[in-house]
N, C-alpha and C positions, 0 to 999 in steps of 0.2 A: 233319931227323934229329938233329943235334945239338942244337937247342932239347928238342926230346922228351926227350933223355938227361939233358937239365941238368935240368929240368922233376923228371924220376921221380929222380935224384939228390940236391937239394935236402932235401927234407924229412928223407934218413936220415942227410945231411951236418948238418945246424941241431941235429939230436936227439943227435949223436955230439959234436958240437964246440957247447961254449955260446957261447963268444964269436963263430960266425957267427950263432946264434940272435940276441945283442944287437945287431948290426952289420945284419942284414935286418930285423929288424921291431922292432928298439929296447924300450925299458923301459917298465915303466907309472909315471906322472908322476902324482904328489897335485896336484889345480886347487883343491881347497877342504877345510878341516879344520875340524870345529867352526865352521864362522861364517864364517871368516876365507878368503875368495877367494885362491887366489896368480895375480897378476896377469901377473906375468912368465911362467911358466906357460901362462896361455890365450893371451899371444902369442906363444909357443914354436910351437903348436899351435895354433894359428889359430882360435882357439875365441873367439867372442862372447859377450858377455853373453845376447842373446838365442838362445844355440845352447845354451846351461849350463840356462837355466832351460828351454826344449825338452827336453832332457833328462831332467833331472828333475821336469817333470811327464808323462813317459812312464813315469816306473817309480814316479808315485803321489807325489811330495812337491812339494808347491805352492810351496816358499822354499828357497831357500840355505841360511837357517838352521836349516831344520828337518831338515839334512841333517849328520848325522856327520864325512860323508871322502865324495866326490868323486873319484875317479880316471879320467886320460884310458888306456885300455888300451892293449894292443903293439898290435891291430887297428885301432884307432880310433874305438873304441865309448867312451862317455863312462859310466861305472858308480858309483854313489851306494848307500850305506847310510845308511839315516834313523839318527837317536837314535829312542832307546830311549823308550816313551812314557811318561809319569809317569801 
């Protein structure tokens, strides 16, 4: 019973108060910008080299570099915006 309550309370508690929102499901982290990998970063977040580029060849960019900005989200999906094509 009380699990249930907390449960249906939570989400209108995170959306009313920001700072439980960043304290339950934390911020979105940059793992890569332009080119340049942030290292410390992927081992914040336990993120491989070979889990980065899994990643990002699921939403279509075959390199690190052919990728803009990289970011690990509050959910723990890993999201990439390619450059811009020339």
């Amino acid at each position: 019973m009380v699990v249930s309550v907390i449960y249906r309370l939570m989400p209108v508690a995170k959306m009313r108060f920001n700072w439980l929102a960043l304290f339950v499901k934390g911020q979105t982290n940059v793992l890569e910008r332009d080119g340049h990998v942030n290292q410390a970063m992927m081992r914040r977040h336990y993120v491989r080299p070979e889990d980065l580029a899994e990643a990002l060849r699921m939403q279509g960019i075959d390199d690190v570099r052919m990728a803009k900005l990289v970011t690990f989200e509050r959910g723990g999906k890993i999201t990439a915006i390619p450059k811009a094509s020339r």
